[in-house]
Steps between C-alpha positions, in 0.01 A plus 500: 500500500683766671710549801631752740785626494671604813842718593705363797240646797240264348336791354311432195613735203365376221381197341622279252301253208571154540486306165201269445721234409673430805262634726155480389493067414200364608518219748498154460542308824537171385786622244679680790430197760677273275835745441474552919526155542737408236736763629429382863608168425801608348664620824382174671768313630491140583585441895379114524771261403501149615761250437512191270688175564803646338514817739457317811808413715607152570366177332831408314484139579231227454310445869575130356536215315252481222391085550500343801379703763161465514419877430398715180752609277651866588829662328502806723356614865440869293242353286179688521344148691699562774460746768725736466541452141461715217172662360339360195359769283569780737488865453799683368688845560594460139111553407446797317217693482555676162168563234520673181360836456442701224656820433199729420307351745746554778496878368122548433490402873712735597322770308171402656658525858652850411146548393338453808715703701424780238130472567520432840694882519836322639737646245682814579817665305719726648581783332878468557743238624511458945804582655562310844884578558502163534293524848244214556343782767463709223373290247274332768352949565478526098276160409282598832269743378492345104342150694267723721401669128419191369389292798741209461748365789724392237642681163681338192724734362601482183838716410862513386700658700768725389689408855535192691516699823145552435447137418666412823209720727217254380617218588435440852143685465243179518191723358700586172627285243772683244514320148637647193279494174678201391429283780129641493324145647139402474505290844604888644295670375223298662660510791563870587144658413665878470759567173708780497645598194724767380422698182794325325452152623138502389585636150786181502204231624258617241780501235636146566106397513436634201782352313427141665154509323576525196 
């Protein structure tokens, strides 16, 4: 596999091999499926939360006497019997949605979605890092033409900046998402179907990759 690479007028330059094993994995669907949902379910959060007899305000004292009365037995008006009461058995916001995954296959996955976007011609490097002056109107000019290139309407870049001024110009741009290697994502890289690299961020993906699986 081999990519394009491009200086910062989205001119192509040169091109660049990409190793076979991070982005040449064949796909299996049913082993990505199951780290996409895993990881999906892992940034679920619980928003339905009803209240038990002990949560429920008011029913300190007994309605009334236990004998005599004529009526069934009751210690509290909050018991799940009366209206009003508590829930029996109700959902939680202390549910958790948590499943074990495994480590390699959380990074084959990833391989096989860098993979894709390899064969699908969605990877581009640039041949040096952007500079923005920390402008979001010029950052917004510069990622223009690279989506146009590669026919996307949204990029993942993937790059450590040397500057946070730089940082600062992506981060109101909706179309582009900025991650350094180290927070390199699966569920992103889905998402955005254009990756932008920089020559030294892709040598420090393949690296970390490559150390991961051995």
């Amino acid at each position: 596999m081999k990519a394009d690479v491009i200086n910062t007028s989205g001119e192509t330059v040169k091109q660049v091999a990409l190793p076979d094993l991070v982005f040449d994995v064949a796909l299996n669907a049913d082993l990505l499926h199951q780290v996409v949902r895993i990881m999906r379910m892992r940034t679920r959060k619980p928003i339905a939360h009803a209240k038990s007899r002990g949560d429920v305000s008011g029913g300190g004292r007994k309605p009334w006497k236990q004998k005599g009365t004529g009526h069934a037995r009751h210690g509290s008006i909050r018991s799940p019997l009366w209206k009003g009461g508590g829930v029996t058995h109700g959902p939680t916001n202390e549910r958790s949605f948590e499943r074990s995954l495994n480590k390699k296959m959380k990074q084959k996955a990833l391989r096989m979605a860098l993979s894709m976007r390899a064969k699908e011609g969605k990877i581009l490097v640039l041949e040096q890092e952007p500079s923005f002056s920390g402008k979001t109107k010029q950052a917004a000019a510069f990622f223009a033409p690279i989506k146009k290139k590669m026919g996307v309407k949204k990029v993942f870049f993937l790059h450590t900046f040397s500057k946070q001024d730089e940082q600062r110009a992506l981060r109101n741009l909706a179309s582009v998402l900025w991650n350094p290697v180290s927070n390199l994502a699966l569920l992103d890289v889905l998402a955005y179907p254009g990756m932008l690299f920089t020559e030294q961020s892709l040598k420090q993906l393949v690296g970390a990759l490559k150390t991961e699986s051995k």
